[in-house]
PAFI-892910 format. One record per residue: residue number from 0; residue in one letter; x, y, z of N, C-alpha, C, O in turn. Coordinates in pm, whole numbers. Layout:
BEGIN
R    k  r     nxx     nyy     nzz    caxx    cayy    cazz     cxx     cyy     czz     oxx     oyy     ozz
R  NUM  A       X       Y       Z       X       Y       Z       X       Y       Z       X       Y       Z
...
END
This chain:
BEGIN
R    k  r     nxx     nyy     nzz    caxx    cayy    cazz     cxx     cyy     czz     oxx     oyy     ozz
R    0  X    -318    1377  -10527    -282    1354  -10387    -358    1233  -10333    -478    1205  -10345
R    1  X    -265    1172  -10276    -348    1029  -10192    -460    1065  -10080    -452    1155   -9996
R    2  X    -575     964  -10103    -681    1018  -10028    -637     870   -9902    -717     825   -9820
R    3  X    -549     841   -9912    -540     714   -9800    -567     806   -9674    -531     924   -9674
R    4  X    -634     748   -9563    -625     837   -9438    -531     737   -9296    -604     677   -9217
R    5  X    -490     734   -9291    -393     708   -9150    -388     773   -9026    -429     888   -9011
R    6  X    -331     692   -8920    -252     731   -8809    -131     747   -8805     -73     667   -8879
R    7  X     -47     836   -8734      65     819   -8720     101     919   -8567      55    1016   -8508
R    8  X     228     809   -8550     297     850   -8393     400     841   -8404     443     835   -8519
R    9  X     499     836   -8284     641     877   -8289     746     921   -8343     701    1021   -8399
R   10  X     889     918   -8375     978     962   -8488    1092     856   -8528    1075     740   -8491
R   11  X    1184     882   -8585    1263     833   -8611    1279     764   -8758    1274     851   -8844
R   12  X    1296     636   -8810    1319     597   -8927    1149     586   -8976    1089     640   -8883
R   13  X    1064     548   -9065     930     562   -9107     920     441   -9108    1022     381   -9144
R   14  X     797     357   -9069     755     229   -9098     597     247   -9152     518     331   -9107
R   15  X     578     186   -9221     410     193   -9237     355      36   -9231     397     -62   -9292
R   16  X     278      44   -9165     146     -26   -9112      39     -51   -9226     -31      43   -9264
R   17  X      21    -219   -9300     -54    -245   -9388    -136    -314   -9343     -73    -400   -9281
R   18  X    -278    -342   -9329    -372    -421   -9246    -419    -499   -9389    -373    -473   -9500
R   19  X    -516    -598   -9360    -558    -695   -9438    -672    -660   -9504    -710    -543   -9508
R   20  X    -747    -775   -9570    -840    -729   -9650    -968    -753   -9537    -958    -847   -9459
R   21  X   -1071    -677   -9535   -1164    -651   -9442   -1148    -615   -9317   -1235    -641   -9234
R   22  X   -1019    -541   -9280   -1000    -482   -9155   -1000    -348   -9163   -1085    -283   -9225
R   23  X    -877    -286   -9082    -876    -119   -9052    -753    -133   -8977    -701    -228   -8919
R   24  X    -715       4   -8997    -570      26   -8939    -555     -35   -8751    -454     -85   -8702
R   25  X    -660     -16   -8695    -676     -51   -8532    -626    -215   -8559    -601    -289   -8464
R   26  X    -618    -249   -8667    -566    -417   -8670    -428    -425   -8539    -393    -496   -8446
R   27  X    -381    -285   -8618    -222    -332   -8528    -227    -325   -8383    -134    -365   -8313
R   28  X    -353    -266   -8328    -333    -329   -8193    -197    -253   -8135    -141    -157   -8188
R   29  X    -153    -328   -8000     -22    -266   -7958     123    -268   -8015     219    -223   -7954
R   30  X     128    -325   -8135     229    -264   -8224     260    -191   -8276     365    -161   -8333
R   31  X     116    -128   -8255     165      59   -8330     220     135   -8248     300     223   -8279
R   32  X     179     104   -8113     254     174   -7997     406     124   -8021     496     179   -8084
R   33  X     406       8   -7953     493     -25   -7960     601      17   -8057     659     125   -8056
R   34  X     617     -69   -8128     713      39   -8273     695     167   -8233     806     204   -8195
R   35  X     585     294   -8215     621     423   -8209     704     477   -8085     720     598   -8069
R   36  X     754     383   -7997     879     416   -7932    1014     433   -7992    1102     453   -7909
R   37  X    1059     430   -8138    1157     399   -8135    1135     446   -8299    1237     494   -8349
R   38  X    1014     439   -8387    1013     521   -8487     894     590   -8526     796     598   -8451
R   39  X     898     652   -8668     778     717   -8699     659     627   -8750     666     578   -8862
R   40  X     585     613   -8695     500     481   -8753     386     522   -8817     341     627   -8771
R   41  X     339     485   -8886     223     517   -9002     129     429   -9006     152     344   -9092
R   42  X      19     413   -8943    -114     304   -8992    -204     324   -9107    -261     428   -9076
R   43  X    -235     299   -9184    -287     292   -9341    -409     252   -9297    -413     158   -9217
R   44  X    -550     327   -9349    -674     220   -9406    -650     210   -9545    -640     299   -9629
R   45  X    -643      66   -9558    -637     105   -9732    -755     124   -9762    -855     100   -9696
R   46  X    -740     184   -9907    -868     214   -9983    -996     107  -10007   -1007      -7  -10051
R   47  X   -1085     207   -9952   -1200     106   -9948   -1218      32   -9822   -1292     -66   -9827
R   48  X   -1171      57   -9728   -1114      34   -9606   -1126     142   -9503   -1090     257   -9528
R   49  X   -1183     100   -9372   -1173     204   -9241   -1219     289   -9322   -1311     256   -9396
R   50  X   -1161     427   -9326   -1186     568   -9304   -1197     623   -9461   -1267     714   -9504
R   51  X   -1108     540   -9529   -1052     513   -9651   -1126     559   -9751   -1219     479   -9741
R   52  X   -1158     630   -9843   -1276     624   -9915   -1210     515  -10063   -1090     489  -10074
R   53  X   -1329     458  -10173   -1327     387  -10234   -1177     454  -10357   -1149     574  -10366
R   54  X   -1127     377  -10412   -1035     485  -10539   -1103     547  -10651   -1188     490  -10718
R   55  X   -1075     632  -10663   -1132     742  -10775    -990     747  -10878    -871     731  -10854
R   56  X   -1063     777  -10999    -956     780  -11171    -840     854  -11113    -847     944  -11030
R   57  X    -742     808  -11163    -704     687  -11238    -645     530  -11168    -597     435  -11229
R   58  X    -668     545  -11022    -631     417  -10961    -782     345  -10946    -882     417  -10950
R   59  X    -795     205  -10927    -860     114  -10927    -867      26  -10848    -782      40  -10760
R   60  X    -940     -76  -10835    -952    -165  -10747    -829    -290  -10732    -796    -359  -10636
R   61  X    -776    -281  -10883    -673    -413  -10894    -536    -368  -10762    -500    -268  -10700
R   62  X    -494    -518  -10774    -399    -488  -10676    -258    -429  -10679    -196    -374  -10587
R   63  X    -206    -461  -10854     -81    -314  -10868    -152    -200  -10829     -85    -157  -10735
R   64  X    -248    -124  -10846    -346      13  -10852    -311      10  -10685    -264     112  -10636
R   65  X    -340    -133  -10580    -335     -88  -10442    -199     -29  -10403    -193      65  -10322
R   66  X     -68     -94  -10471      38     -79  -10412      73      92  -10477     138     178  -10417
R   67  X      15     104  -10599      85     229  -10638      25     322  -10568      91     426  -10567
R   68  X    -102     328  -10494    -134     408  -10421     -93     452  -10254     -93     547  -10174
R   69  X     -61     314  -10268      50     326  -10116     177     405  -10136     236     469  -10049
R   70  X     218     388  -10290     323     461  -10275     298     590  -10337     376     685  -10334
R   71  X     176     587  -10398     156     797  -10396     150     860  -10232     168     979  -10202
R   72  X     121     754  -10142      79     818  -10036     218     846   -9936     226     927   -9844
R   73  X     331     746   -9987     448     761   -9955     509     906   -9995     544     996   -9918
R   74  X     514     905  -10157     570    1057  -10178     443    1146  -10162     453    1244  -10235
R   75  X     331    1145  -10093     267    1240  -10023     298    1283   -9901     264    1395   -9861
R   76  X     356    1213   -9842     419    1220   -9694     551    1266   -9668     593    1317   -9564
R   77  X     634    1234   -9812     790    1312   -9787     835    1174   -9751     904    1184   -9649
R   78  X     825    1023   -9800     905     921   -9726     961     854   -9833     890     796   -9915
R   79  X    1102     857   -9839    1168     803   -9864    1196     640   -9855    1270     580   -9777
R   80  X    1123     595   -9947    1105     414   -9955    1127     356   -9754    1211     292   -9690
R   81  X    1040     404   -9733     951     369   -9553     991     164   -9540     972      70   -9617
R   82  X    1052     179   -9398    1001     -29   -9369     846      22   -9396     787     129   -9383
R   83  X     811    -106   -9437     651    -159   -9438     681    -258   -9367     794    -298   -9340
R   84  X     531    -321   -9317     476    -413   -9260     338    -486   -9282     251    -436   -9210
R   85  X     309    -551   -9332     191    -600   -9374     125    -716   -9356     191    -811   -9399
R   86  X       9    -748   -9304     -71    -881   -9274    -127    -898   -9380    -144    -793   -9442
R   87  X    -179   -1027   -9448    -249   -1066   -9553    -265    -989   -9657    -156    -939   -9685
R   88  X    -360    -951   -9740    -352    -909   -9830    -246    -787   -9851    -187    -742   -9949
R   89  X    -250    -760   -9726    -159    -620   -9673     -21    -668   -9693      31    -601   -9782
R   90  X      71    -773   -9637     183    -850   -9669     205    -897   -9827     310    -938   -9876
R   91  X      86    -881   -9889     111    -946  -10034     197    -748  -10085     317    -727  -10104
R   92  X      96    -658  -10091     102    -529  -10103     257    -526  -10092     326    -519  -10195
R   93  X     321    -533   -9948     428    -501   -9912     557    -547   -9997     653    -474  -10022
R   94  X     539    -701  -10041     590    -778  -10066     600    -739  -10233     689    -783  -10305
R   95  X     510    -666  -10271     568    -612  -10412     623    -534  -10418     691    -505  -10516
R   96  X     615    -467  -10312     701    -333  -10298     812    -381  -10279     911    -355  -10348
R   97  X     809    -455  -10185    1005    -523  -10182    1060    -560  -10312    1178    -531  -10333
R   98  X     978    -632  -10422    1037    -657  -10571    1063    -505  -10630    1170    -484  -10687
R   99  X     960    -393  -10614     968    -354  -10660    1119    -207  -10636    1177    -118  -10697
R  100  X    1114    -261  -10530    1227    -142  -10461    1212     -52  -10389    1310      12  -10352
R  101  X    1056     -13  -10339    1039      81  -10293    1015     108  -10158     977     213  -10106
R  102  X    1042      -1  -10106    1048     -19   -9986    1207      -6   -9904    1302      -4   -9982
R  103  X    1241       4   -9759    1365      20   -9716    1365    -176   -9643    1455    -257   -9663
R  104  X    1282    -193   -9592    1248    -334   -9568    1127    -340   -9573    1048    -246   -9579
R  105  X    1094    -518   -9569     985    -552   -9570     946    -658   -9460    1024    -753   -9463
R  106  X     839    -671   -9355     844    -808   -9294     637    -839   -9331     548    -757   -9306
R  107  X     621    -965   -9386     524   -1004   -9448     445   -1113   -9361     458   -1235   -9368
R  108  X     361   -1041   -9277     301   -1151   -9185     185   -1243   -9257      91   -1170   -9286
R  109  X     157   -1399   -9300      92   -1453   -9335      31   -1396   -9456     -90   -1384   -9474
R  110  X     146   -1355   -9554     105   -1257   -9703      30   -1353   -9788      51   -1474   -9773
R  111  X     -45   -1316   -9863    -151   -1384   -9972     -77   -1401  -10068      18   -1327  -10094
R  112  X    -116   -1518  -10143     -55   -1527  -10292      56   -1636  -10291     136   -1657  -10382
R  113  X      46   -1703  -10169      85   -1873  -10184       0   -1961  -10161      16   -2038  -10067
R  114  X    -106   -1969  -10239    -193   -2046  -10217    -170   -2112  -10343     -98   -2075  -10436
R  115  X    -266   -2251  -10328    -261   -2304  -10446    -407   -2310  -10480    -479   -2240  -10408
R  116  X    -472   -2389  -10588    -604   -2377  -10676    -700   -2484  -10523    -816   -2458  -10491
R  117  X    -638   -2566  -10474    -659   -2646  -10367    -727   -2532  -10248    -825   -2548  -10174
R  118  X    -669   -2458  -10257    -711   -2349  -10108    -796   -2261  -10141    -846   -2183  -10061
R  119  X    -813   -2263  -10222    -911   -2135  -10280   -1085   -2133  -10201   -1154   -2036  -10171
R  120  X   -1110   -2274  -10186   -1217   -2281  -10157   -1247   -2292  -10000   -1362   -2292   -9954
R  121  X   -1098   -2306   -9902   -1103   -2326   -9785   -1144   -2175   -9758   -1245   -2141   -9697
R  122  X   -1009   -2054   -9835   -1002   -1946   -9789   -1162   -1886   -9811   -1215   -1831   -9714
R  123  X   -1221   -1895   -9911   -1328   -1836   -9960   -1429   -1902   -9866   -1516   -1819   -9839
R  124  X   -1450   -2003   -9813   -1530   -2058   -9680   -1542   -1958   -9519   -1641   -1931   -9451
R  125  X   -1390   -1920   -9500   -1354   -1858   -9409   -1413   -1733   -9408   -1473   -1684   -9312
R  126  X   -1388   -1662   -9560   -1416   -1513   -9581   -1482   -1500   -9571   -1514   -1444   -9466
R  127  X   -1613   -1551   -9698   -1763   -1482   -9725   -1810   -1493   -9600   -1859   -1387   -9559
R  128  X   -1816   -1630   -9485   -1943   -1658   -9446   -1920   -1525   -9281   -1999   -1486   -9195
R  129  X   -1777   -1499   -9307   -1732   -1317   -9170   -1790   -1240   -9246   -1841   -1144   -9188
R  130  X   -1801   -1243   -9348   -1867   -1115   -9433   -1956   -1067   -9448   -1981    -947   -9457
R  131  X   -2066   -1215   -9460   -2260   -1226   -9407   -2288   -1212   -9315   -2401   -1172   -9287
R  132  X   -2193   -1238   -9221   -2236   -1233   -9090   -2287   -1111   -9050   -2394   -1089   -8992
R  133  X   -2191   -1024   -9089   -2237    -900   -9055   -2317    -832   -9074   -2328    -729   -9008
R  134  X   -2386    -860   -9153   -2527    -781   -9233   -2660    -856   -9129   -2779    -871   -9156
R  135  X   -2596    -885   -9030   -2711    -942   -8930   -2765    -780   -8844   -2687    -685   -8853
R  136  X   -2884    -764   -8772   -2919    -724   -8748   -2844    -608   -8629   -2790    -681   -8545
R  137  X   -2826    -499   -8601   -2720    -425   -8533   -2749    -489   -8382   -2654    -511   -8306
R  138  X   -2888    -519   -8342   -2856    -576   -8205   -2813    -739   -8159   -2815    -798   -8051
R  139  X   -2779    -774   -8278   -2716    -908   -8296   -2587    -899   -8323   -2523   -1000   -8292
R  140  X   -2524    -809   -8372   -2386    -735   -8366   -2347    -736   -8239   -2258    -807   -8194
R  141  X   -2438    -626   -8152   -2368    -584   -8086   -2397    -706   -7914   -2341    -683   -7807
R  142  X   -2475    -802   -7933   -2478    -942   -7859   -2338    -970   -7880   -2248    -938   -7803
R  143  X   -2328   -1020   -7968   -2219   -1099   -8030   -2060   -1010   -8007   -1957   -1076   -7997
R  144  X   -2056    -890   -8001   -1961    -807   -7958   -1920    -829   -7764   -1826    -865   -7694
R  145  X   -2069    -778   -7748   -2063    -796   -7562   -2016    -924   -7522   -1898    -924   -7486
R  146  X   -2061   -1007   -7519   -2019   -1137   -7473   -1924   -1233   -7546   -1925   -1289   -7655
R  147  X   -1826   -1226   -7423   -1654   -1288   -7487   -1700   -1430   -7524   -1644   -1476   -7624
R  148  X   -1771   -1493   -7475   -1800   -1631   -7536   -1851   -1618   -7704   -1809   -1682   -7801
R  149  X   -1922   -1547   -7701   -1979   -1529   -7910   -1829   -1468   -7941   -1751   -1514   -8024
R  150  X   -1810   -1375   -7872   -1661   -1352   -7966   -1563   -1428   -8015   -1511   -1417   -8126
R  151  X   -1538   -1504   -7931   -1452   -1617   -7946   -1498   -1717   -8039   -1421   -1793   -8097
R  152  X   -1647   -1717   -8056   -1705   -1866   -8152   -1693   -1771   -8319   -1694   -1837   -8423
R  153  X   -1684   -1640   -8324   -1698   -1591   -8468   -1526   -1531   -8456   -1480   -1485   -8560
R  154  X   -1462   -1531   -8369   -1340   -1448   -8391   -1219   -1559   -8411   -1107   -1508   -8415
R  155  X   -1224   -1695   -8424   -1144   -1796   -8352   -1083   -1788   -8487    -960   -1782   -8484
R  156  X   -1151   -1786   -8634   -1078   -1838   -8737    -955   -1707   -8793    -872   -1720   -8883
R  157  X    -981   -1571   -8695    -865   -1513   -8731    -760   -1522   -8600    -638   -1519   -8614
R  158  X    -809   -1530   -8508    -723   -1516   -8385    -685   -1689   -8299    -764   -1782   -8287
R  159  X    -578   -1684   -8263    -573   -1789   -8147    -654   -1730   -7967    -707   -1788   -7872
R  160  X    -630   -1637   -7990    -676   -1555   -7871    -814   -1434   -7871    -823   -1317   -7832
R  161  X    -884   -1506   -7920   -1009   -1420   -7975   -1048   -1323   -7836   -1083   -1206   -7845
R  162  X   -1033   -1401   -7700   -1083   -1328   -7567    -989   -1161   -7576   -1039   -1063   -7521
R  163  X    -938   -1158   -7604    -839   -1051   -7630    -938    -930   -7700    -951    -818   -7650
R  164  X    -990    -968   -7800   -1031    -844   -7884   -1165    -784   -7776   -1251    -839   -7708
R  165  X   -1125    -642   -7803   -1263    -582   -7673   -1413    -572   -7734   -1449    -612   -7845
R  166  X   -1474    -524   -7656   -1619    -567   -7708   -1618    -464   -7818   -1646    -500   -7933
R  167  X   -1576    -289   -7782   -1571    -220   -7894   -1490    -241   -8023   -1524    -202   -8135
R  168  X   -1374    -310   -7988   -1326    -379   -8102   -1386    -435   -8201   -1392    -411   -8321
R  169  X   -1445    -540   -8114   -1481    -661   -8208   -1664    -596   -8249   -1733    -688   -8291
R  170  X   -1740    -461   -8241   -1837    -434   -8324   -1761    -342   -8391   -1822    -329   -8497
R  171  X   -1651    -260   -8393   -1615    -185   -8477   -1558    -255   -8607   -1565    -199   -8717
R  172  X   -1513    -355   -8593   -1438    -451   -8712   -1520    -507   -8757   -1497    -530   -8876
R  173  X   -1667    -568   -8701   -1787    -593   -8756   -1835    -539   -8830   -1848    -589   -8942
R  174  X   -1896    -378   -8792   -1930    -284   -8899   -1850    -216   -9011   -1898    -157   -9108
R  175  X   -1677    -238   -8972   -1631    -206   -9086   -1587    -280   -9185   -1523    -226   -9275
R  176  X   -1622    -452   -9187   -1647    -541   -9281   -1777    -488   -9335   -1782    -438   -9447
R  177  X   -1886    -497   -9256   -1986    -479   -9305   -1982    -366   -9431   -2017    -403   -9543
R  178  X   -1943    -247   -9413   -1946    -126   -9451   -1817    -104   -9577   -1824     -20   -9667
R  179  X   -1721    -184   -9560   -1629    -135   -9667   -1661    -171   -9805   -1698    -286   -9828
R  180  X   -1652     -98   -9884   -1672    -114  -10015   -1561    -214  -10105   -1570    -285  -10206
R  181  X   -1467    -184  -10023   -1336    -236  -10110   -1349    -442  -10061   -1250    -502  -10102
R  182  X   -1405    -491  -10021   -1413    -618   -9971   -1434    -704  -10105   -1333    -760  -10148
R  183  X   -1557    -721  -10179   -1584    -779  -10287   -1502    -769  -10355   -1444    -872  -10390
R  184  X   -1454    -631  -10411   -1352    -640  -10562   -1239    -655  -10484   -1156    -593  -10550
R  185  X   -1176    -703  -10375   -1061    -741  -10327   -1044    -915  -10321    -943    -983  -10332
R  186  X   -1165    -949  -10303   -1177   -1118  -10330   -1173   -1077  -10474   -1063   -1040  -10514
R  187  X   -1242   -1076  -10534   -1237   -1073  -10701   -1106   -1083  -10758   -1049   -1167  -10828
R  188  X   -1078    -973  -10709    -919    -954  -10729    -823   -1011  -10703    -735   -1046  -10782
R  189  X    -829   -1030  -10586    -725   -1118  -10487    -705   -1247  -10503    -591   -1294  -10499
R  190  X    -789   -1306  -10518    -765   -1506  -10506    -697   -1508  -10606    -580   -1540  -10589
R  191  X    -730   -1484  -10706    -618   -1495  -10826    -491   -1489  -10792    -426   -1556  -10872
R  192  X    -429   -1443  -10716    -320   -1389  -10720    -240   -1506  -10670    -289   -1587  -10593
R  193  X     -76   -1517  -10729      40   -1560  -10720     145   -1454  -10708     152   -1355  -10780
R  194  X     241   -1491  -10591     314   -1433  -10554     470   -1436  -10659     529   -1544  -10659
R  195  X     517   -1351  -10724     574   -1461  -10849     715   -1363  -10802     820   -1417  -10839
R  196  X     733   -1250  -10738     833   -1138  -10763     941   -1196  -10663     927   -1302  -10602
R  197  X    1058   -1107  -10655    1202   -1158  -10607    1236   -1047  -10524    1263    -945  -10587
R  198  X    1241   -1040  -10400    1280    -935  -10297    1363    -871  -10346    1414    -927  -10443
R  199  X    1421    -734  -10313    1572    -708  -10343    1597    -585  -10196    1694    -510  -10185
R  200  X    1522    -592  -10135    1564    -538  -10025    1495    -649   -9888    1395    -721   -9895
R  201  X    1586    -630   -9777    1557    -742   -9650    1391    -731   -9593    1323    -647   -9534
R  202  X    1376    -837   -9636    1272    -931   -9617    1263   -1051   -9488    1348   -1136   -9462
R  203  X    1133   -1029   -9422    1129   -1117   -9335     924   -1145   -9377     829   -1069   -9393
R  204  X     944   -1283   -9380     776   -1365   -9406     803   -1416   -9320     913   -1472   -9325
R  205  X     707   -1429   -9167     659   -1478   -9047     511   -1506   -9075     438   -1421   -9125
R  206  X     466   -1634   -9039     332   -1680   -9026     281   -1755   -8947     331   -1867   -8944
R  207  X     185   -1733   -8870     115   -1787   -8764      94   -1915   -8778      41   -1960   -8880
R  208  X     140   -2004   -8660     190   -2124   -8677      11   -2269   -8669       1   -2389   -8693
R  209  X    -108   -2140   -8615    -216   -2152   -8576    -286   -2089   -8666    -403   -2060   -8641
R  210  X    -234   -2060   -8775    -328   -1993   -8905    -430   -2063   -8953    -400   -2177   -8990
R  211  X    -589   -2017   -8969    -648   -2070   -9014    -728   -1992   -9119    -840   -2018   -9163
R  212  X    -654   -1900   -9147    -725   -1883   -9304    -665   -1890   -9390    -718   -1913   -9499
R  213  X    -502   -1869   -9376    -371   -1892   -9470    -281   -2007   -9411    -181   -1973   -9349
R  214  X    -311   -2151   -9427    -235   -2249   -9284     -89   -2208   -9344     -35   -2133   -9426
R  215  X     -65   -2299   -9257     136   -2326   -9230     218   -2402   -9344     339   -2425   -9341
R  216  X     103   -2448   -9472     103   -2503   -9603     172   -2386   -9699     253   -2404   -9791
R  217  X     122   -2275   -9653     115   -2124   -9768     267   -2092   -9736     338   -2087   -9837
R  218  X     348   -2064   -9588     440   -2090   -9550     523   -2171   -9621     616   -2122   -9686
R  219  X     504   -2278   -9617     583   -2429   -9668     635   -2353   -9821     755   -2338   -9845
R  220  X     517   -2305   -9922     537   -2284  -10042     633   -2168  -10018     738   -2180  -10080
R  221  X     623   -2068   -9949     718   -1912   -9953     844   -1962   -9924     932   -1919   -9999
R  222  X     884   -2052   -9826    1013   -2095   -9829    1062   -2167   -9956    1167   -2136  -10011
R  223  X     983   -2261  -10000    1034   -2300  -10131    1080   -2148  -10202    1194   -2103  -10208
R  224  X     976   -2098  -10244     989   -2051  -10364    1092   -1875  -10334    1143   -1808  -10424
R  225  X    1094   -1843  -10172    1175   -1712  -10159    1259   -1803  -10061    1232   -1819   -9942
R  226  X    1356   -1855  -10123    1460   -1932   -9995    1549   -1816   -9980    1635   -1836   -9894
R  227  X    1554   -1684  -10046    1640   -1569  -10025    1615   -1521   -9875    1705   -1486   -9800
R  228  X    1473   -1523   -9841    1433   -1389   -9746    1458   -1469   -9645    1495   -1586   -9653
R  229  X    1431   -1385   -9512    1408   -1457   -9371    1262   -1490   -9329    1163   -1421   -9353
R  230  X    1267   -1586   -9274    1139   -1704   -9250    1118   -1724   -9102    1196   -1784   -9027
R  231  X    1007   -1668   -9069     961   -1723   -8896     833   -1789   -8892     744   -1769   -8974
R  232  X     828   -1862   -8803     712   -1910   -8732     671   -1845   -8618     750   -1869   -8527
R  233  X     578   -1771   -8584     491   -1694   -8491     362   -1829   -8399     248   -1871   -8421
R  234  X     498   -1856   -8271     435   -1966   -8230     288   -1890   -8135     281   -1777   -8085
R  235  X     193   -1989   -8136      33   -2016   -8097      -1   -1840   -8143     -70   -1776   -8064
R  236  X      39   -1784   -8245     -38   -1719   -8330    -121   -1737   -8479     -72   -1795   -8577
R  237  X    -237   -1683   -8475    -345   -1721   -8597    -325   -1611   -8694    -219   -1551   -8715
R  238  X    -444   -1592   -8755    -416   -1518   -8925    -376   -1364   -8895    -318   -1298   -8981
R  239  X    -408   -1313   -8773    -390   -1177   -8736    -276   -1198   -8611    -326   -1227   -8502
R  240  X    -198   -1192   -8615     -67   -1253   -8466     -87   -1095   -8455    -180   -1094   -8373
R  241  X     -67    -983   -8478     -95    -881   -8385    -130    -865   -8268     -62    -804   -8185
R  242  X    -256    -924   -8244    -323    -946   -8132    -257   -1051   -8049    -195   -1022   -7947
R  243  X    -270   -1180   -8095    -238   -1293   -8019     -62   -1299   -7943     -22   -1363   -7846
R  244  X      19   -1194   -8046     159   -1152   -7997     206   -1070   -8034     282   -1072   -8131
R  245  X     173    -964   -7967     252    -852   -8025     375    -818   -7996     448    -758   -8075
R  246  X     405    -853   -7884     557    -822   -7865     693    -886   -7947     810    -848   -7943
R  247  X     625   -1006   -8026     723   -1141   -8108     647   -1043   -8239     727   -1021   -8329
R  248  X     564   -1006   -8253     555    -923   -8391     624    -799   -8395     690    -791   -8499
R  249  X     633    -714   -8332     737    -614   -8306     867    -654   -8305     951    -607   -8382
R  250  X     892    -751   -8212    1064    -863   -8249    1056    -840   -8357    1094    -724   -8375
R  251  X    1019    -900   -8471    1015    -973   -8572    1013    -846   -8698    1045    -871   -8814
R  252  X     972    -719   -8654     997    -617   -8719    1142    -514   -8706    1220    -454   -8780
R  253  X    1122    -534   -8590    1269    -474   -8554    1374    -575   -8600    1462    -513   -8660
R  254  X    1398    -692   -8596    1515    -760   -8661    1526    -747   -8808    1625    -759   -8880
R  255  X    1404    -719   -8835    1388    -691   -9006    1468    -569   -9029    1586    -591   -9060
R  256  X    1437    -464   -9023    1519    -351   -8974    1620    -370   -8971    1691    -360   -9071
R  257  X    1652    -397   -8883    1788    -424   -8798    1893    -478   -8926    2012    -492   -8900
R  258  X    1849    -502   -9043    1956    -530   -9163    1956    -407   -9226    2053    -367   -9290
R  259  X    1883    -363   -9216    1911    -182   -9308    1997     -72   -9203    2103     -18   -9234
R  260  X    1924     -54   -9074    1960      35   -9010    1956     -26   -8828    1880      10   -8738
R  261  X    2074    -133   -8823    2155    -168   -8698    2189     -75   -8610    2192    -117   -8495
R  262  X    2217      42   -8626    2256     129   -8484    2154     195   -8414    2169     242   -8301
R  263  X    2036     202   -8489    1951     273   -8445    1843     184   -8368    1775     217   -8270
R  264  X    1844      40   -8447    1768     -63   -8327    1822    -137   -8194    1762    -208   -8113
R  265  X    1964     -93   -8200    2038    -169   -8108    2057     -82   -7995    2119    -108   -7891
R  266  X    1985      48   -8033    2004     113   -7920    1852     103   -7811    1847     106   -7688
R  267  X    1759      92   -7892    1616      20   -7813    1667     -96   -7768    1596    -175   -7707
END
């Protein structure tokens, strides 16, 4: 049985909620609401993550091991190949699931795994030095939490709108970088990665047009290389558009949708 731990609200068709690497399900912000007007929505910590505990035999840290555990946690739940939704590493996740079939749709916000050997060292600039940060002293945390001006100088490279995240926010996402286990063997793991698979169910990749840990370059390559799927730009949103727009991220899920199961979004 899947030890993934989640949220979930409303009813209707199932979507699940994939957050990125060093976050927690609270990523989605008011899209979880949102969406749970209209379906059953599911927020994920992945493993090693939030609430999450680390994976135990026979799943692992690699990243097929992440997706198959998303989907033990699917037929743990009774869901029938669920929309997903996924930010970064979380969008890469999703996005195999769309090759792989097991998904009903997919929409892939700023997904990992179009990078080239060139970016490796921008992204890894961005990561580690959010990652040290945190191992700073708890009343330097929680400075840096209180006052929207520090927030904004350590929150800018995921958000366009860093003033947004609340003070409890922004120490809870602090300490749960700090604290997750799954962070290291997810870089380890992760940079490597190329996105190489072929959708076969509706697909939408949207990326923040203000991205600065995955730019508008990583984009450029997904259209090349998936000219099948649907393609947005998420204008004056950064690496997490959740926050910075949620209502054009919810759009942008519901139109995804909206190719599998049209009567039921057209009535929201």
């Amino acid at each position: 049985m899947s030890t993934i731990e989640y949220s979930r609200k409303g009813s209707g068709p199932s979507v699940v909620l994939v957050h990125g690497i060093g976050h927690q399900r609270s990523a989605w912000g008011e899209v979880f609401d949102q969406l749970a007007q209209d379906f059953d929505v599911i927020a994920v910590d992945l493993p090693g993550f939030g609430r999450s505990p680390a994976p135990t035999a026979p799943h692992t840290w690699t990243m097929d091991s992440y997706v198959e555990q998303l989907e033990e946690l699917f037929a743990d739940l009774g869901l029938d190949r669920p929309h997903v939704v996924g930010n970064s590493l979380g969008g890469y996740f999703c996005l195999q699931m769309a090759a792989r079939g097991s998904a009903r749709s997919v929409t892939a916000l700023s997904p990992a795994g179009f990078w080239s050997r060139f970016d490796l060292a921008l992204i890894a600039t961005n990561l580690i030095p959010m990652k040290l940060a945190t191992y700073a002293p708890m009343p330097v945390l929680e400075l840096f939490a209180r006052k929207e001006s520090l927030r904004k100088i350590t929150m800018r490279a995921l958000y366009v709108h860093p003033e947004r995240v609340t003070e409890q926010a922004a120490l809870s996402d602090s300490l749960n970088l700090r604290r997750s286990p799954g962070f290291w063997p997810c870089v380890w793991h992760g940079l490597p990665l190329r996105y190489i698979g072929r959708p076969v169910v509706p697909t939408t990749i949207a990326w923040g047009d203000t991205d600065r840990i995955l730019s508008p370059r990583h984009a450029d390559r997904a259209r090349r290389g998936l000219p099948m799927v649907r393609h947005a730009s998420l204008r004056a949103c950064g690496h997490v558009p959740m926050l910075d727009d949620p209502d054009e991220v919810s759009r942008q899920v519901r139109q995804t949708i909206a190719e599998v199961d049209a009567p039921h979004i057209l009535a929201s």
